[in-house]
Chimera marker file (.cmm) of the C-alpha trace (Angstrom):
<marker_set name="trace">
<marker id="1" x="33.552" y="-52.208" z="46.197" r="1" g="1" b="0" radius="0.5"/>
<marker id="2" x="35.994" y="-48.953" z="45.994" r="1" g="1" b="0" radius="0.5"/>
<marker id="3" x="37.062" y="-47.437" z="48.396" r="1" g="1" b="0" radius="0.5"/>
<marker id="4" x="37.665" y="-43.819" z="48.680" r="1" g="1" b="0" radius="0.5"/>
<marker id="5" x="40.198" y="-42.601" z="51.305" r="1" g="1" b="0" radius="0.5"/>
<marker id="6" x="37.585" y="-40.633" z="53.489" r="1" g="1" b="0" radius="0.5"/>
<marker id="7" x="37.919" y="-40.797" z="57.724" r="1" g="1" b="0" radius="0.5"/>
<marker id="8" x="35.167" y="-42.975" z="58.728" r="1" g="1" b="0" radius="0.5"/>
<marker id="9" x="33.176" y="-40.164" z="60.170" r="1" g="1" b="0" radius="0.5"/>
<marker id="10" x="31.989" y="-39.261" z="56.538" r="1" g="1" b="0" radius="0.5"/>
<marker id="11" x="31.679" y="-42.645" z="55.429" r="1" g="1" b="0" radius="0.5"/>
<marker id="12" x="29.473" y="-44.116" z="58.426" r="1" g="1" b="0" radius="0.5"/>
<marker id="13" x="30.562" y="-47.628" z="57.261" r="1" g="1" b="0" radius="0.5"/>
<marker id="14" x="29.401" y="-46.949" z="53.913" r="1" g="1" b="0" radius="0.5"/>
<marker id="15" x="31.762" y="-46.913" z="50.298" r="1" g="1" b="0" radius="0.5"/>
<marker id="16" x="30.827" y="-43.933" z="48.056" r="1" g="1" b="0" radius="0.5"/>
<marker id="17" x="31.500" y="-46.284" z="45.805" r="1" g="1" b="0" radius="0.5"/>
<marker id="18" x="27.955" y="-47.839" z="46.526" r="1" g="1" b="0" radius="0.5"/>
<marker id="19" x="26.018" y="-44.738" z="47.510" r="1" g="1" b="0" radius="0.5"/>
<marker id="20" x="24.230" y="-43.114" z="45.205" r="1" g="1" b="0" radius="0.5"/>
<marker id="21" x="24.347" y="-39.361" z="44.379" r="1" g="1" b="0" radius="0.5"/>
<marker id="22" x="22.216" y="-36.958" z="45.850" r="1" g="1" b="0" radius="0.5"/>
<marker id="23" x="20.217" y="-34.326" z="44.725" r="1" g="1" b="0" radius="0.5"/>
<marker id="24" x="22.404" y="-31.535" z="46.026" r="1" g="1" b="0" radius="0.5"/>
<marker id="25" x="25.255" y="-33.648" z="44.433" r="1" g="1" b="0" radius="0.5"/>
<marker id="26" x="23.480" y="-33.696" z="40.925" r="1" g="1" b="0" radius="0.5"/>
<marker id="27" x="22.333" y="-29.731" z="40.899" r="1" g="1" b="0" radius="0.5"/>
<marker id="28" x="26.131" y="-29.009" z="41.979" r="1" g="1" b="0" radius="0.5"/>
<marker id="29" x="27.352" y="-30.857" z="38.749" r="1" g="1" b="0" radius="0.5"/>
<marker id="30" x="24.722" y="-29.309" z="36.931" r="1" g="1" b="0" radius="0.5"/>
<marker id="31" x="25.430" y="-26.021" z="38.257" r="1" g="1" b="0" radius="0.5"/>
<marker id="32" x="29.063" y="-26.755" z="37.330" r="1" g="1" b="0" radius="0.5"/>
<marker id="33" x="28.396" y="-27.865" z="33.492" r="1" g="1" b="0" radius="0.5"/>
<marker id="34" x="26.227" y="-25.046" z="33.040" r="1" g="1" b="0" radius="0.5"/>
<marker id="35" x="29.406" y="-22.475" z="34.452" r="1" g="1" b="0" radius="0.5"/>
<marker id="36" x="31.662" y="-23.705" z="32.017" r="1" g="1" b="0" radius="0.5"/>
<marker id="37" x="29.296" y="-23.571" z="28.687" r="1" g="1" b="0" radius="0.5"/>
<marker id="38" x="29.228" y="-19.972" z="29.966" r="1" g="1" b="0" radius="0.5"/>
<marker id="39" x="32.444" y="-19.211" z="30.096" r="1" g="1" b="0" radius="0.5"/>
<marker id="40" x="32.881" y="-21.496" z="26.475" r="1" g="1" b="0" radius="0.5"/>
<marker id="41" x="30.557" y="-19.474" z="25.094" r="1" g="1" b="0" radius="0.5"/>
<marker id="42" x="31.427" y="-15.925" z="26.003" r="1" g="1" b="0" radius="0.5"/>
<marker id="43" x="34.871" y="-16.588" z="25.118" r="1" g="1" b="0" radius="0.5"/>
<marker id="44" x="34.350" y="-18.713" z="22.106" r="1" g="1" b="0" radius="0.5"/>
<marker id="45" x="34.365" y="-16.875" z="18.753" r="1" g="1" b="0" radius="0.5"/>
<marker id="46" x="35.082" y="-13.061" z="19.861" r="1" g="1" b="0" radius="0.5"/>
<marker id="47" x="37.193" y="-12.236" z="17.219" r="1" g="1" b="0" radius="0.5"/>
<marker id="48" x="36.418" y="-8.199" z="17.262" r="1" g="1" b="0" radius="0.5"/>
<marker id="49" x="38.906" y="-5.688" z="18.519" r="1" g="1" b="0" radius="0.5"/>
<marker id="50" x="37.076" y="-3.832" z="20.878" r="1" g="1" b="0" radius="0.5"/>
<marker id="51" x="39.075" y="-0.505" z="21.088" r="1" g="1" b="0" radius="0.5"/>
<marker id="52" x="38.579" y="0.961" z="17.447" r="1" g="1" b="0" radius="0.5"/>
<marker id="53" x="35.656" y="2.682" z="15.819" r="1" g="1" b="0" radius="0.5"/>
<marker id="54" x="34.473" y="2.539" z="12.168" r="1" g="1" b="0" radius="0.5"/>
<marker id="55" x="35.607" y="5.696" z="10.718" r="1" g="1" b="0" radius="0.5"/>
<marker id="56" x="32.559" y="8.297" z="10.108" r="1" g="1" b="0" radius="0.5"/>
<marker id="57" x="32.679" y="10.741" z="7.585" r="1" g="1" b="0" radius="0.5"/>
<marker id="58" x="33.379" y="14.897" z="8.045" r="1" g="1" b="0" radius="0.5"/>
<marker id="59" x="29.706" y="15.171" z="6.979" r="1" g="1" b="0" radius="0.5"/>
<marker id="60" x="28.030" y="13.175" z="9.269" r="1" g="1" b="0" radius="0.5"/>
<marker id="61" x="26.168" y="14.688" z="12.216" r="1" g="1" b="0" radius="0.5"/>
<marker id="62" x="24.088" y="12.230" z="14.452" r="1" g="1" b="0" radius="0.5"/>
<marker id="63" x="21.953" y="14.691" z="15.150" r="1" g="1" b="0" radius="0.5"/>
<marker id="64" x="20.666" y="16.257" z="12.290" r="1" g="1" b="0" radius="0.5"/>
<marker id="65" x="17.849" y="14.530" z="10.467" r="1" g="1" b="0" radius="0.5"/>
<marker id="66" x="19.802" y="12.387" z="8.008" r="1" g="1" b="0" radius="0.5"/>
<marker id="67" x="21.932" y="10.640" z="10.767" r="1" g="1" b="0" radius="0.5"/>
<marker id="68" x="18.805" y="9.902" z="12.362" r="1" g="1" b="0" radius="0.5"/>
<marker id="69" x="16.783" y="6.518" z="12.045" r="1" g="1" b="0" radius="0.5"/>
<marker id="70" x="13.083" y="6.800" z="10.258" r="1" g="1" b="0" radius="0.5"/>
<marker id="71" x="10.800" y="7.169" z="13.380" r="1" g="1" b="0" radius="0.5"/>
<marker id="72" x="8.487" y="4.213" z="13.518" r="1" g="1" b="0" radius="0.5"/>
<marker id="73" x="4.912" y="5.205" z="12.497" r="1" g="1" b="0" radius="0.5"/>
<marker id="74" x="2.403" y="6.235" z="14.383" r="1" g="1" b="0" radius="0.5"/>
<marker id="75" x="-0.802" y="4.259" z="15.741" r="1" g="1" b="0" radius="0.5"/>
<marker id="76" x="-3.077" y="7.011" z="13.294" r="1" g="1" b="0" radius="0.5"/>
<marker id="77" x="-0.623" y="5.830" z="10.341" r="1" g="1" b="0" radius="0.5"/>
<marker id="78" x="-0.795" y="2.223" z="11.032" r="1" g="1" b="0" radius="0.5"/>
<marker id="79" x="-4.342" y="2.145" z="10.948" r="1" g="1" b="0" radius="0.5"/>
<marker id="80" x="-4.435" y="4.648" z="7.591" r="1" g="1" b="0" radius="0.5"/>
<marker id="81" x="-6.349" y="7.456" z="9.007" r="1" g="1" b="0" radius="0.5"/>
<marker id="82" x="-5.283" y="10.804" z="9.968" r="1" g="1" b="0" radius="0.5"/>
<marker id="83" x="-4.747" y="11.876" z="13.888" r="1" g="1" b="0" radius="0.5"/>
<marker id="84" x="-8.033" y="12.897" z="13.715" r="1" g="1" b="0" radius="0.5"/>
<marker id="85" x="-9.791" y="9.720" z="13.167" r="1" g="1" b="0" radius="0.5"/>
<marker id="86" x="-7.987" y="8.325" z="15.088" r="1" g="1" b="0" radius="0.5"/>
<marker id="87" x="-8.738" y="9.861" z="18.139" r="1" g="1" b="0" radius="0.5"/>
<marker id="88" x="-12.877" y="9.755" z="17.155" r="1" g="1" b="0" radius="0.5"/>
<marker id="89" x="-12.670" y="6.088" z="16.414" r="1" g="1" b="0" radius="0.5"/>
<marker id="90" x="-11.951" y="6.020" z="20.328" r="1" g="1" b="0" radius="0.5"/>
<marker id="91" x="-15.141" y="8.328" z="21.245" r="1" g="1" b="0" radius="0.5"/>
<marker id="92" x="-18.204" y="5.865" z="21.624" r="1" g="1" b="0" radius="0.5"/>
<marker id="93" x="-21.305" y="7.306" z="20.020" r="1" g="1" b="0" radius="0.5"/>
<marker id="94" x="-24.482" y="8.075" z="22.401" r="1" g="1" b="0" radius="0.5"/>
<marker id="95" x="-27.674" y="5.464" z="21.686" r="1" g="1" b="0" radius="0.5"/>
<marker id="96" x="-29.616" y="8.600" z="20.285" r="1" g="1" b="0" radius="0.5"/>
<marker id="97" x="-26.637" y="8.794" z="17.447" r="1" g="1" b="0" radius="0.5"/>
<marker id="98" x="-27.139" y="5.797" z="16.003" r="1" g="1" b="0" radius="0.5"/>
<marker id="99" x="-31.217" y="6.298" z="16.003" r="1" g="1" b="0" radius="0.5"/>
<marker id="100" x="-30.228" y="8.789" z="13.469" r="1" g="1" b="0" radius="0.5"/>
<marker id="101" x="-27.556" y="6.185" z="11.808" r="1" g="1" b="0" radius="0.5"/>
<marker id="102" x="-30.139" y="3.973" z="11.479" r="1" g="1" b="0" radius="0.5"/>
<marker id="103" x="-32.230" y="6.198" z="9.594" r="1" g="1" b="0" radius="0.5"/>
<marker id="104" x="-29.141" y="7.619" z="7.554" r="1" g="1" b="0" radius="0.5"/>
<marker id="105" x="-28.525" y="3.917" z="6.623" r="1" g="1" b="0" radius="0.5"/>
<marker id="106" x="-31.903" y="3.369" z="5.232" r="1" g="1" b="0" radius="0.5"/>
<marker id="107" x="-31.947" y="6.912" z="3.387" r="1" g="1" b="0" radius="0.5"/>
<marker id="108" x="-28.691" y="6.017" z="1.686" r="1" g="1" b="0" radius="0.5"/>
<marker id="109" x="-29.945" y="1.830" z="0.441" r="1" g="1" b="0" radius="0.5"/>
<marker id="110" x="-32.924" y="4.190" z="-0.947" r="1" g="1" b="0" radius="0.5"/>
<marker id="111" x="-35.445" y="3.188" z="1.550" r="1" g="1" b="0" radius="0.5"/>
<marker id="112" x="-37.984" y="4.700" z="3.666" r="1" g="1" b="0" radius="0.5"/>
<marker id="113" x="-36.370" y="6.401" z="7.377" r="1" g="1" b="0" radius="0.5"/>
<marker id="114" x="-38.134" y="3.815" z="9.693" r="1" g="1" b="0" radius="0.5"/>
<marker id="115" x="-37.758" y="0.641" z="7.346" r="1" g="1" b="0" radius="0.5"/>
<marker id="116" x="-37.096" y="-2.300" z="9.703" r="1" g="1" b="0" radius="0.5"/>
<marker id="117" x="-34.643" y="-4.037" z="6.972" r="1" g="1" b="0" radius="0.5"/>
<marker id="118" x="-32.199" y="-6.636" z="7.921" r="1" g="1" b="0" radius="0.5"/>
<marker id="119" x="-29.190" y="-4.493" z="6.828" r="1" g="1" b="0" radius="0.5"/>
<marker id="120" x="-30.360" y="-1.561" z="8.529" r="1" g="1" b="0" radius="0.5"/>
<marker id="121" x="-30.928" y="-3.646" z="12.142" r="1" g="1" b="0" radius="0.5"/>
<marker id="122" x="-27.586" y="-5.136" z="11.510" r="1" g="1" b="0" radius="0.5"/>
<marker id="123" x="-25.552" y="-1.603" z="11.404" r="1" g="1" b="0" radius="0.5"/>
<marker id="124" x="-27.905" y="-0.346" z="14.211" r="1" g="1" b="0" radius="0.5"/>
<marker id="125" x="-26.138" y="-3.233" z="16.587" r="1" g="1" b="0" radius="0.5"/>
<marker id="126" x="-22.931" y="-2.792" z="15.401" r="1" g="1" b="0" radius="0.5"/>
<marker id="127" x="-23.478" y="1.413" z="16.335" r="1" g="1" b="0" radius="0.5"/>
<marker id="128" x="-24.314" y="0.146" z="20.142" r="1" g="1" b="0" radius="0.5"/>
<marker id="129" x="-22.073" y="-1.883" z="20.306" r="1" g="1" b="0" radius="0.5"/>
<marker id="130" x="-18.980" y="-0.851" z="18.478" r="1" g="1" b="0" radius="0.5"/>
<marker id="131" x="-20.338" y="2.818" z="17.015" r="1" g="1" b="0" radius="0.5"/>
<marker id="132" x="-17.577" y="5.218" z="17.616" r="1" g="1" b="0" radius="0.5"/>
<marker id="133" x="-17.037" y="9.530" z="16.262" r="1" g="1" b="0" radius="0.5"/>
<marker id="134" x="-15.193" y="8.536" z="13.100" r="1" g="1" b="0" radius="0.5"/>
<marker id="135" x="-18.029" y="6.091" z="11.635" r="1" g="1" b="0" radius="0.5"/>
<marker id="136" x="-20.724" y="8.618" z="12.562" r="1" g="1" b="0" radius="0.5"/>
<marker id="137" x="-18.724" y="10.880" z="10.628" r="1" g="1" b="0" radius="0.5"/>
<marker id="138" x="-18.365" y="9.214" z="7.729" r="1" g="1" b="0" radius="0.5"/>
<marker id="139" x="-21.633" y="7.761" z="7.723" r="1" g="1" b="0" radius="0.5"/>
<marker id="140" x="-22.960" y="11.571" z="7.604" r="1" g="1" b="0" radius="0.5"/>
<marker id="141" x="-20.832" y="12.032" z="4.574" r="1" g="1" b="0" radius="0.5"/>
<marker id="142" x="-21.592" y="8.688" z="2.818" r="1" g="1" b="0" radius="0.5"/>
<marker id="143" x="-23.830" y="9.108" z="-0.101" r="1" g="1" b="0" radius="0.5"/>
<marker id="144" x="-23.655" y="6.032" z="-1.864" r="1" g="1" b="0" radius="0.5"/>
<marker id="145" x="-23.864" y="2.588" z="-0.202" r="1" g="1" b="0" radius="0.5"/>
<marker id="146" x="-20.643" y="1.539" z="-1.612" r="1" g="1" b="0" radius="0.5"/>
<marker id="147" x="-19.542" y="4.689" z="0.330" r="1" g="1" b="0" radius="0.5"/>
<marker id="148" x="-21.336" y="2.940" z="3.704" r="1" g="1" b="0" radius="0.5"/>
<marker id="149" x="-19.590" y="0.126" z="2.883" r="1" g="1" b="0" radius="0.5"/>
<marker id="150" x="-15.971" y="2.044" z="3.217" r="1" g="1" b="0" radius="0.5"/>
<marker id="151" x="-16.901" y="4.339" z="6.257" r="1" g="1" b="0" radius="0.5"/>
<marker id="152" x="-17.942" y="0.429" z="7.773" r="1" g="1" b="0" radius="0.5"/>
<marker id="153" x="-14.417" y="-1.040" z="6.589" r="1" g="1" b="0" radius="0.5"/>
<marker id="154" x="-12.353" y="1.552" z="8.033" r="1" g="1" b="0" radius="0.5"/>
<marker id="155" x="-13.786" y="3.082" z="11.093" r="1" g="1" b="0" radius="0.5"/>
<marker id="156" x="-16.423" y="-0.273" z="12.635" r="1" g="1" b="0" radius="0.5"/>
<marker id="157" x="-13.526" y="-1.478" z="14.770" r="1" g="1" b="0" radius="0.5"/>
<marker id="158" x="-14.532" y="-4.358" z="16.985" r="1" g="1" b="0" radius="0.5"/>
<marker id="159" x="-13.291" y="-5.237" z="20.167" r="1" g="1" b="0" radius="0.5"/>
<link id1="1" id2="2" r="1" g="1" b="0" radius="0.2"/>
<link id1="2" id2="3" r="1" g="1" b="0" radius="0.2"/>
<link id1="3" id2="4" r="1" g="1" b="0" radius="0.2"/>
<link id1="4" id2="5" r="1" g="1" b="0" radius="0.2"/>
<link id1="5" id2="6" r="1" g="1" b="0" radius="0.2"/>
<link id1="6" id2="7" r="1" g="1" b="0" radius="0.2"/>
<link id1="7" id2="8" r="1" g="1" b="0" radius="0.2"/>
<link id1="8" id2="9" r="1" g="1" b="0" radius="0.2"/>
<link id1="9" id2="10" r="1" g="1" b="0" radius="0.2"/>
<link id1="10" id2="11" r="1" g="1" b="0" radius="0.2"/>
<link id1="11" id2="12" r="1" g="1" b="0" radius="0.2"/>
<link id1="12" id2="13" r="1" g="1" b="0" radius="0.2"/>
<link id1="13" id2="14" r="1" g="1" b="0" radius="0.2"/>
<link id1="14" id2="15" r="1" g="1" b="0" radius="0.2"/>
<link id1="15" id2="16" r="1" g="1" b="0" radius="0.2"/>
<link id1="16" id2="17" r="1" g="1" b="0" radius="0.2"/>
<link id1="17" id2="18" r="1" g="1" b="0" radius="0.2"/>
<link id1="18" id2="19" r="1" g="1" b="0" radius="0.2"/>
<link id1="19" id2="20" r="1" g="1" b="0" radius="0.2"/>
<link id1="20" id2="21" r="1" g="1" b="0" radius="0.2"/>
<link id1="21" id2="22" r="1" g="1" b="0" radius="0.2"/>
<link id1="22" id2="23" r="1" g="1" b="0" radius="0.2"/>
<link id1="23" id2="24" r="1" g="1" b="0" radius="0.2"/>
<link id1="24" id2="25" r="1" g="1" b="0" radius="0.2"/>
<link id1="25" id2="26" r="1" g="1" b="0" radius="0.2"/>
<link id1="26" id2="27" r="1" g="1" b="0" radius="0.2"/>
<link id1="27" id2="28" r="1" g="1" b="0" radius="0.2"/>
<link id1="28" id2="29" r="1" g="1" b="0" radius="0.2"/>
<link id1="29" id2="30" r="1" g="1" b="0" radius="0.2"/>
<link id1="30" id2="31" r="1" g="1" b="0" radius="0.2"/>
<link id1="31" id2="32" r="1" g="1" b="0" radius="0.2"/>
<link id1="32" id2="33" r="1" g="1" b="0" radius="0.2"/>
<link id1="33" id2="34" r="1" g="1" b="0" radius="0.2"/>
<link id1="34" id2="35" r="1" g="1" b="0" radius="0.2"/>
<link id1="35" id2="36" r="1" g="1" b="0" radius="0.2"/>
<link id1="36" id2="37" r="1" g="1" b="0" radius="0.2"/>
<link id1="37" id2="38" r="1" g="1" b="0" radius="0.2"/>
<link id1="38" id2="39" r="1" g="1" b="0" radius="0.2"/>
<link id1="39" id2="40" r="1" g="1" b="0" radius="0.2"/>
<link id1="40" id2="41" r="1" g="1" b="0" radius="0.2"/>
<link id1="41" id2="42" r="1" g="1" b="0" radius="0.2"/>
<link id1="42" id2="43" r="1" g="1" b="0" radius="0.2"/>
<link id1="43" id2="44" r="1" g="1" b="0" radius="0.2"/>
<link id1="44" id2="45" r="1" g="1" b="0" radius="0.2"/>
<link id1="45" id2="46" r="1" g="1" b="0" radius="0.2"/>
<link id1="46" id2="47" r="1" g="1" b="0" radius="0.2"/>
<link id1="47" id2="48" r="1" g="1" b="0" radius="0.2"/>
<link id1="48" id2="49" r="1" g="1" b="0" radius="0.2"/>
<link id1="49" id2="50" r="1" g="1" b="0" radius="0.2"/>
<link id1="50" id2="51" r="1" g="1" b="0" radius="0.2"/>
<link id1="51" id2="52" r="1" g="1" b="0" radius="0.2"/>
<link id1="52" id2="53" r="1" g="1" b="0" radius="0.2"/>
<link id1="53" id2="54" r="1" g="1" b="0" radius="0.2"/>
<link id1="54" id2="55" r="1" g="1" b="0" radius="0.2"/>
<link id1="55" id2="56" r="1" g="1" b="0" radius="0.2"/>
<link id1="56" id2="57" r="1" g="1" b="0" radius="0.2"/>
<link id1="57" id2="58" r="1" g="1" b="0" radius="0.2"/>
<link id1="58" id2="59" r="1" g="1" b="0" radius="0.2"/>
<link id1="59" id2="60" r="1" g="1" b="0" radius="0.2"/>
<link id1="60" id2="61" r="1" g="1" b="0" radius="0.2"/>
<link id1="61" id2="62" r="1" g="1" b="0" radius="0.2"/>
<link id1="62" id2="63" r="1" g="1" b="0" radius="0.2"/>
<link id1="63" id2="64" r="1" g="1" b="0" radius="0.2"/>
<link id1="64" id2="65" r="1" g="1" b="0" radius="0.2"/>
<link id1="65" id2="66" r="1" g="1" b="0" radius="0.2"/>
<link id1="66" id2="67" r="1" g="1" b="0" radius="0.2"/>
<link id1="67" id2="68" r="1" g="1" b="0" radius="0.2"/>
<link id1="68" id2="69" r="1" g="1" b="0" radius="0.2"/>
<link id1="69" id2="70" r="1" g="1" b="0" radius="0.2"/>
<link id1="70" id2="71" r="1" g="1" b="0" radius="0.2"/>
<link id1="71" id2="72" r="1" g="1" b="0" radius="0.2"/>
<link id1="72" id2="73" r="1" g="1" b="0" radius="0.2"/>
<link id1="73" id2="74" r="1" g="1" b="0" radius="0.2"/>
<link id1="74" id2="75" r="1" g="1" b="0" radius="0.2"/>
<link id1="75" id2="76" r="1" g="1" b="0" radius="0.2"/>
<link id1="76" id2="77" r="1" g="1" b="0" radius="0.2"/>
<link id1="77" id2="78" r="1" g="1" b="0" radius="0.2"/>
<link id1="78" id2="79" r="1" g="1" b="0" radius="0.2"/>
<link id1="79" id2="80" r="1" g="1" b="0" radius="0.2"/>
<link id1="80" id2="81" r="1" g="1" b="0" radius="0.2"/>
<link id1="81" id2="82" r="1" g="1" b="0" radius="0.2"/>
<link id1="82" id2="83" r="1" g="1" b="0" radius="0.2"/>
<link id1="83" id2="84" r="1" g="1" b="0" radius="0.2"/>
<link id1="84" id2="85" r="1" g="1" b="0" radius="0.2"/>
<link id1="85" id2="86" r="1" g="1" b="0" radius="0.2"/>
<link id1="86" id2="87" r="1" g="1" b="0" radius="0.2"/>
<link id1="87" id2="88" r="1" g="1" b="0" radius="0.2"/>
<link id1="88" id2="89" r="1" g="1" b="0" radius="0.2"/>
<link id1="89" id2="90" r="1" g="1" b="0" radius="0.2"/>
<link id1="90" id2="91" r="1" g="1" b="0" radius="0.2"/>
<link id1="91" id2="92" r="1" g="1" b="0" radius="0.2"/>
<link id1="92" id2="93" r="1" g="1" b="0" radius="0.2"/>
<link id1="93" id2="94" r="1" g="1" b="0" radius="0.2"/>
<link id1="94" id2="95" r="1" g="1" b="0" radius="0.2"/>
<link id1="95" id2="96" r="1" g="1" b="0" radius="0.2"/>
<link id1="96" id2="97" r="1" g="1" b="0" radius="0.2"/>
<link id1="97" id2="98" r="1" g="1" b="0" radius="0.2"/>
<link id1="98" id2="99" r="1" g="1" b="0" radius="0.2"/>
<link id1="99" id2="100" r="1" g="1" b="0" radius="0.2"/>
<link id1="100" id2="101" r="1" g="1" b="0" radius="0.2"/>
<link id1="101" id2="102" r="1" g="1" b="0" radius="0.2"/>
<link id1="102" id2="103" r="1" g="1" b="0" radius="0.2"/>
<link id1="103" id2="104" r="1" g="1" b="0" radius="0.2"/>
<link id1="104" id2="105" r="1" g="1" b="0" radius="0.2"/>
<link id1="105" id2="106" r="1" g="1" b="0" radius="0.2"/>
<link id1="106" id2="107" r="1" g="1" b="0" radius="0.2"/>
<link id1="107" id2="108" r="1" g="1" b="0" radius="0.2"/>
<link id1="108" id2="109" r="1" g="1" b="0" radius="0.2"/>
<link id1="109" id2="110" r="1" g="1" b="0" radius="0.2"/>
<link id1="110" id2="111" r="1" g="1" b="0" radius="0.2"/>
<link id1="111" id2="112" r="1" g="1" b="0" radius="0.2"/>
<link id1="112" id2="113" r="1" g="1" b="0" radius="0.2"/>
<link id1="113" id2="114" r="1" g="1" b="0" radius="0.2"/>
<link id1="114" id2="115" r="1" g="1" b="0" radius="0.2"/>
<link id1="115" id2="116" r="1" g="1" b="0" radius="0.2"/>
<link id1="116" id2="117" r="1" g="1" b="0" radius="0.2"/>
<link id1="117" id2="118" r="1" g="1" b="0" radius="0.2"/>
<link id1="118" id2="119" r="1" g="1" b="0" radius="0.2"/>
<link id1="119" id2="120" r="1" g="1" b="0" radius="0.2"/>
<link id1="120" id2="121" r="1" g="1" b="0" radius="0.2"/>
<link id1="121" id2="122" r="1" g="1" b="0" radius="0.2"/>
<link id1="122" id2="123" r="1" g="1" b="0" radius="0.2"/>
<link id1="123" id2="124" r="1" g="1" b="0" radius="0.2"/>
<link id1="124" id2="125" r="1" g="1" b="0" radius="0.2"/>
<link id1="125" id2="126" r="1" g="1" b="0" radius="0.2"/>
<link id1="126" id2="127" r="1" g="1" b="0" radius="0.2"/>
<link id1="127" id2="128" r="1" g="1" b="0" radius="0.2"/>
<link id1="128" id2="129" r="1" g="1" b="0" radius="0.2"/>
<link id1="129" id2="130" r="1" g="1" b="0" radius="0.2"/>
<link id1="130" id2="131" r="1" g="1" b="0" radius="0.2"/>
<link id1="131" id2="132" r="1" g="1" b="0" radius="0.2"/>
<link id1="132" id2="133" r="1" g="1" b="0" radius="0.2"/>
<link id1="133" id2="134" r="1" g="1" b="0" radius="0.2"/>
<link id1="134" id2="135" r="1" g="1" b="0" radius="0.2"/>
<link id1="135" id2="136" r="1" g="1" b="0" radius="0.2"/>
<link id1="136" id2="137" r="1" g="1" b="0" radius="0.2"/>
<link id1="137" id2="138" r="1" g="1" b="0" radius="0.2"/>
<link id1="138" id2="139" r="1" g="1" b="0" radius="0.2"/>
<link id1="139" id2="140" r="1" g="1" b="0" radius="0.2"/>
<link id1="140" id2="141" r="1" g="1" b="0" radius="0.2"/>
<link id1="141" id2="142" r="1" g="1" b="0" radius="0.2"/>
<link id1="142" id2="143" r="1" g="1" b="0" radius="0.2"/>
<link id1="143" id2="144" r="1" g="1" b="0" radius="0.2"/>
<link id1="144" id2="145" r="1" g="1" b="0" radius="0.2"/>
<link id1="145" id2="146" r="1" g="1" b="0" radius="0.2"/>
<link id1="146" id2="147" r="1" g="1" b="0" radius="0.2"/>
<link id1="147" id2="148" r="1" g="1" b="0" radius="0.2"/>
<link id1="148" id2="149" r="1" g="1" b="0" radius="0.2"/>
<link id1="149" id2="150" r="1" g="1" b="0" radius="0.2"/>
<link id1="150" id2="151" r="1" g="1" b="0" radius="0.2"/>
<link id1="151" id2="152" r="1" g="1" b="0" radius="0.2"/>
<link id1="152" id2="153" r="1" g="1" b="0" radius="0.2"/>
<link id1="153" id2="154" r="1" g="1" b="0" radius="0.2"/>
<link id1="154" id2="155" r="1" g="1" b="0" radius="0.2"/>
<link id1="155" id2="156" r="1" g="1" b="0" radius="0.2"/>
<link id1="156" id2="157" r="1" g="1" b="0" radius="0.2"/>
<link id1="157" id2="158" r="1" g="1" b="0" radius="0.2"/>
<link id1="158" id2="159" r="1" g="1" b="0" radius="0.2"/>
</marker_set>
């Protein structure tokens, strides 16, 4: 056994040799190995002089539209509709709405008003559940079913 040249009162009759580390002994090395990969890596590498500026040109004003950055597009623009839309796709339509849908639907596939067909039930679920301005809209306007078929596609938005 080693021992270290401790008074007694911190040994209690016991080498360090012997003992083995405690927690707070391990964090405190831990602690100390992460400090100096800090300080290695904040120091390490920085080869940039931090006092100097690129040089801008005479022509270049950040404030005028060409020195500015391309704004980011808009919610309306990611979704490809106007502002318009996109502020009726938000606006739930009323069950009495998409009665008339359901009737529109049927009109437009060329079939009687108050056909019971599959299709028809199917896009009169979708308008109670996910029916919104913008598809009522467009569903209005539709006059082909491949036109349905679009105003479905863009404006149907589930949750």
């Amino acid at each position: 056994m080693v021992d270290v040249a401790l008074p007694c009162s911190q040994r209690n009759g016991v080498s360090l040799a012997a003992k083995p580390p405690s927690y707070t002994d391990r964090s405190r090395a831990r602690f100390g190995a992460y400090a100096v990969a800090l300080a290695f890596a904040a120091g390490a590498g920085c080869t940039c002089s931090h006092g100097s500026e690129p040089e801008k040109s005479a022509d270049y004003h950040p404030t005028s539209p060409d020195g500015l950055a391309a704004s980011p597009p808009s919610s309306a623009q990611a979704a490809g509709m106007t502002a318009q839309e996109y502020r009726d796709v938000h606006i739930h339509v009323p069950h009495e709405l998409c009665n008339q849908a359901f009737e529109r639907i049927n009109v437009i596939n060329g079939k009687p008003p108050g056909d019971g067909n599959a299709l028809a039930k199917m896009q009169y679920g979708a308008c109670v559940t996910n029916g919104n301005k913008a598809w009522y809209k467009c569903l209005l306007a539709a006059e082909t079913p491949a036109d349905l078929s679009v105003c479905n596609k863009r404006f149907m938005i589930g949750p």
